[in-house]
N, C-alpha and C positions, 0 to 999 in steps of 0.2 A: 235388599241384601247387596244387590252388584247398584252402587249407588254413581251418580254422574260423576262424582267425586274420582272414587274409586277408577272408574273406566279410563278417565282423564290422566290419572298418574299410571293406568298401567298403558294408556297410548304413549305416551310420554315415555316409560322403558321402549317401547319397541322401537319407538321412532328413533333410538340412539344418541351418542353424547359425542359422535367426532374423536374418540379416541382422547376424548380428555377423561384423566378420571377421575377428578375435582368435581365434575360436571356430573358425572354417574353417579356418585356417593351421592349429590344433593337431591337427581333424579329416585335413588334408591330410597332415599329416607321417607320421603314423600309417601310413594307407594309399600315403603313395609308397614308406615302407620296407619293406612285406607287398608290394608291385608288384613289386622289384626281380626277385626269383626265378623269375618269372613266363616263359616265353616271350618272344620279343623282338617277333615277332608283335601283341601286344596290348600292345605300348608303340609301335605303331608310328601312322603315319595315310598314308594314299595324297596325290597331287598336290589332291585335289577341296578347293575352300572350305570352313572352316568358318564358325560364324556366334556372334557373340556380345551379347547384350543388356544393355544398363547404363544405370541410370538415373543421370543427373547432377546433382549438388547442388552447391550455395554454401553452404557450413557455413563459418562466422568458425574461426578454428585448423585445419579439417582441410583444406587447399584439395585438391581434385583438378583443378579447371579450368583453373589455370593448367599446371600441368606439360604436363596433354594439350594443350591450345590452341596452348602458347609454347612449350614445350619437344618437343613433338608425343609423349611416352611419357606411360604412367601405369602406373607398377608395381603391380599389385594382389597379389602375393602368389607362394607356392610352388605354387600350385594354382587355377583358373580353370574353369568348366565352359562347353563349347563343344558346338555343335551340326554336326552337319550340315544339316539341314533348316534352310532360310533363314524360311520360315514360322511355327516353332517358336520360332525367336530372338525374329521380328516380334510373337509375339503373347502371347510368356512375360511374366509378373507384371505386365499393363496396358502398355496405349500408350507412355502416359503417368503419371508418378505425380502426379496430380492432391490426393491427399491429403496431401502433406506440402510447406509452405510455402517451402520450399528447396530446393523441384525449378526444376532450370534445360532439362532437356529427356532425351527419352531419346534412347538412341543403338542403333544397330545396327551392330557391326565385322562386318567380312570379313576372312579372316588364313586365309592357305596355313604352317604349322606347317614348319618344318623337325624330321628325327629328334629332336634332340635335347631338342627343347621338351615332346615327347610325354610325359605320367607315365600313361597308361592308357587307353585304348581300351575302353570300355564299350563302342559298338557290337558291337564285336569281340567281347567276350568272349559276349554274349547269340549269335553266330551258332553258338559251340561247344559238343558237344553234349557233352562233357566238365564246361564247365563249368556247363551245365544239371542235368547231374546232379549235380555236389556242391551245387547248391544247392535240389535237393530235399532230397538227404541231409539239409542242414543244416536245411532248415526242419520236415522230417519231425523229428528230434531237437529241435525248438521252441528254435532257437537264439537269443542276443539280439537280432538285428536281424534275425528271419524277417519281420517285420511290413513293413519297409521292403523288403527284395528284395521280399519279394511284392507292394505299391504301387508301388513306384518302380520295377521291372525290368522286363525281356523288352523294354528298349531304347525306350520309351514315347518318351523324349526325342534319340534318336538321339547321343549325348553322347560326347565324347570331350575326356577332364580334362586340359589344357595347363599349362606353367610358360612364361606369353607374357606380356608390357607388352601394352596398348591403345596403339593406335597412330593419331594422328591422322588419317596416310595412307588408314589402312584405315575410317576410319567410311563407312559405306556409307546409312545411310539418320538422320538427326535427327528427333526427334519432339515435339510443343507444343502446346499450347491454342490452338486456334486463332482468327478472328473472317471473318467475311463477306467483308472486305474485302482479308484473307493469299488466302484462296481465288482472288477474284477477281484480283487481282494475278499469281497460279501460273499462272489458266487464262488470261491474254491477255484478260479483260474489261476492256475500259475504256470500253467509252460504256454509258450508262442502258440502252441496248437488248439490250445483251450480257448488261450484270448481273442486268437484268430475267428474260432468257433463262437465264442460273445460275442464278437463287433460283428458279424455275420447274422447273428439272431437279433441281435441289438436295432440293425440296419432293416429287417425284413419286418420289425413288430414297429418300426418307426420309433423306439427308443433312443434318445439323444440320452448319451449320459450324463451331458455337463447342466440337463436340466436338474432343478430342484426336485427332491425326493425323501420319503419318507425311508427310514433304516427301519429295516424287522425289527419285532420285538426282543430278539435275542443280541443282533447288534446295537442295537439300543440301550440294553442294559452293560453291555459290555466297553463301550463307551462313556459311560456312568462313571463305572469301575475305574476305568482306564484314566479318567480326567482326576475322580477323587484320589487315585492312587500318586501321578504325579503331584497334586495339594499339597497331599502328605509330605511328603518327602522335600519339596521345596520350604514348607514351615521346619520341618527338622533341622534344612541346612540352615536355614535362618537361624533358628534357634542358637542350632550349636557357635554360628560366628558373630550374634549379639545384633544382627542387619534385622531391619523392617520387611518384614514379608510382604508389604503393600508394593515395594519397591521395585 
């Protein structure tokens, strides 16, 4: 059932593609056709959340922001790695990507999977003791990706590999560089004597505000609002004086 084959293309997901995703769809295709045979069991997911972390960029020629903003989908591919653990999403590859000049924010989705979206069940498969053992077998035999099961496995990331769009509905938590004054704003500071009272509390839990941070889920959604709402209104003015709204 868990055949060398199979083991090989799921060492090969864990072992990762470098953030290319030309490289992942080829890694994906690989491993969703060794899945097929598989039990239906570990193509499956229960009713619970998953969770998924994405960092967002404004690259000239590749946009991703507008689909997700305007169009509320962003198709990422054949293959997607999802979490269960909402903590793990929160805190996989940085806050924030503070190092690359065309970060616009991270993101955190939430997305209940229906069957058919499911291409594997990692969780699942580290709970069987079946297939615990073919992957001693396998690494016992120093097979090519023993190095990766044995780093990346026994479910470290709680993970479960979907065929799902990002879905605007579903972002659950936005994350940003933040300043003194976002903070104060979130927490209802607004006299000298409050804010004075933040940077005091701010200073004593070792909080920096200008670090990277995730917005609560209420300010998050309200930032949503806030962004689609200005769209609007700059496609209107567009409209009405005959200008390119790209512009």
């Amino acid at each position: 059932m868990f055949t060398p084959d199979f083991l090989t293309a799921l060492g090969r997901w864990l072992r990762g593609w470098n953030q290319d995703p030309a490289l992942r769809d080829d890694i994906a295709e690989v491993l969703i056709a060794r899945s097929l045979d598989l039990p239906l069991r570990f193509r499956q997911h229960d009713d619970t959340p998953l969770y998924r972390k994405r960092h967002l960029y404004h690259v000239p020629g590749k946009e991703e922001l507008l689909p997700l903003f305007l169009e509320g989908v962003l198709h990422e591919g054949p293959a997607t790695s999802w979490t269960k653990n909402r903590n793990i999403a929160e805190m996989f590859d940085r806050i924030f990507d503070d190092t690359n000049p065309q970060s616009v924010a991270g993101a955190v989705f939430r997305h209940i999977p229906v069957e058919q979206e499911v291409v594997l069940n990692i969780h699942n498969l580290w709970q069987d003791p079946d297939f615990l053992a073919a992957v001693d077998e396998y690494v016992g035999n120093a097979r090519p990706e023993s190095a990766a099961l044995q780093n990346f496995g026994r479910n470290q990331q709680e993970e479960v590999i979907l065929n799902a769009p990002l879905r605007r509905e579903e972002i659950l938590l936005l994350s940003r560089v933040s300043t003194f004054d976002s903070l104060a704003a979130e927490a209802g500071a607004f006299t000298p004597e409050s804010q004075d009272a933040l940077q005091d509390l701010s200073l004593a839990a070792n909080v920096h505000p200008e670090d990277p941070r995730f917005l609560n889920e209420e300010v998050t959604q309200r930032v949503i609002e806030n962004f689609l709402h200005k769209v609007h209104e700059r496609i209107q003015k567009a409209k009405a004086g005959g200008r390119d709204i790209n512009r």
